[in-house]
N, C-alpha and C positions, 0 to 999 in steps of 0.2 A: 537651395534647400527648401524643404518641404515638413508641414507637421504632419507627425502620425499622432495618433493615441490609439488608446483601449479602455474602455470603461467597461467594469464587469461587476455583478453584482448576484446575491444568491436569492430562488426565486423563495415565497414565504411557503409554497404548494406544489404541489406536482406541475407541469406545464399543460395536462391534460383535465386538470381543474376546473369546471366552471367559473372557477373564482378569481382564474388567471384569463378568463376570456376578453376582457377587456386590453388584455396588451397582450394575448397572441394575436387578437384579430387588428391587432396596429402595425406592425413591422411593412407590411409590403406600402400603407399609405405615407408613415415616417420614413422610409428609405426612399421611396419615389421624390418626397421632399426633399431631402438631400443632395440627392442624385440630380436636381434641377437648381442647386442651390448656387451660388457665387463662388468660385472656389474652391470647391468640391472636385476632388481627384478619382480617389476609388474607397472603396470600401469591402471588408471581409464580407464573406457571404458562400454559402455551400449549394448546392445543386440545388436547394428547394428554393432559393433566391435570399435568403437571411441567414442569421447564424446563428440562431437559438437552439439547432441541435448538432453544433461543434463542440468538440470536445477538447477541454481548454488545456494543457498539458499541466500534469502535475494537481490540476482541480478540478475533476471532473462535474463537481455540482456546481462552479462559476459558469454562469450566461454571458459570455460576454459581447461587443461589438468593437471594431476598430475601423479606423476611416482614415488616410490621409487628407490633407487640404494644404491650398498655394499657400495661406496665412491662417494666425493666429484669428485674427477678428471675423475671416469667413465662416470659422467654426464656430464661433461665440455668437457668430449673427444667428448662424442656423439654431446653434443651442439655445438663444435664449430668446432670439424677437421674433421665432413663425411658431405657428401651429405646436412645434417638440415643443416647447415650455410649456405647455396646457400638458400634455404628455408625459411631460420630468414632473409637474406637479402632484402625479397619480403612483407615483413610482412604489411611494411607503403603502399603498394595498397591496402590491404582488410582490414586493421585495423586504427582505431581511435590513434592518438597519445596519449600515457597516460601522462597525470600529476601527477600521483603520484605511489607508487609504485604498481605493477600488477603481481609481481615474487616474489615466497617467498619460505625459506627451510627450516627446522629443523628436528630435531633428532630423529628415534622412534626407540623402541623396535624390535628385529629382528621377531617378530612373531603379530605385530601392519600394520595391515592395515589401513591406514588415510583415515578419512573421509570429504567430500564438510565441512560440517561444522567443521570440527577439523583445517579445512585449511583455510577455510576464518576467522575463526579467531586468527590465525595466521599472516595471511594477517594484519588483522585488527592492528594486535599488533605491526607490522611491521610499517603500517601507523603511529601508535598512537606514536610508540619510539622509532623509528628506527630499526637498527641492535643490537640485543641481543643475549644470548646463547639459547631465548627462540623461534626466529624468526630470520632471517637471508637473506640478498641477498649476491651476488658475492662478494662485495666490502669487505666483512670479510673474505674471501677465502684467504688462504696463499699462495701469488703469487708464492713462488717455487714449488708449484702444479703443477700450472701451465705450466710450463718450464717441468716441468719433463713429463708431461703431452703432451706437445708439439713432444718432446723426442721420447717418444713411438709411436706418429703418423706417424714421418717421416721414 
């Protein structure tokens, strides 16, 4: 088994904004990141090589991105100990704060590509009942992951 997610979020501006140029001109240097990262499988992405002008099924003003990885703590490495956490830090100037959840993970087959719709309604499930074995955010992640996780960074 393998994790997917999706994190999605709405932008505060047009994407054609100068005020969003700070994280359109990021996408090809943070996915190159990724894409070189530990555990890194695949990731959505449309003909322009990212996915900020996919159209999310059912929202069409959510941006979203979704990625597989072999584990949990490869993701968490990338999310939280390179370069993307100076990146997530910036996030509240070009994005709307969310109210509810807009990150979600679960499990799929090592040969299962996830799809906008496999994911938003996962999403959904997520809204509807929380954290389950069927949908998932951070807060069920086994914090000595974590730490070990940590571990490997330094």
């Amino acid at each position: 088994m393998r994790l997917a997610e999706l994190n999605g979020g709405y932008a505060l501006y047009p994407l054609d904004n100068p005020r969003m140029a700070g994280f359109m001109d990021s996408p090809d240097k943070i996915n190159a990141l990724a894409e070189r990262s530990h555990g890194y499988v695949w990731r959505m992405r449309s003909d322009s090589g990212n996915a900020t002008n996919l159209d999310v099924p059912d929202d069409e003003q959510m941006i979203a991105n979704m990625s597989v990885w072999e584990v949990v703590t490869s993701l968490g490495n990338y999310v939280f100990n390179t370069i993307h956490a100076k990146f997530y830090e910036k996030l509240p100037a070009w994005f709307k704060n969310m109210t509810q959840h807009h990150f979600v993970m679960w499990w799929v087959e090592n040969d299962h590509t996830p799809t906008l719709d496999e994911a938003m309604e996962r999403l959904a499930h997520l809204q509807e009942h929380d954290s389950s074995d069927h949908a998932f955010g951070w807060n069920v992640v086994d914090q000595s992951a974590w730490r070990r996780c940590e571990i490997a960074a330094e």
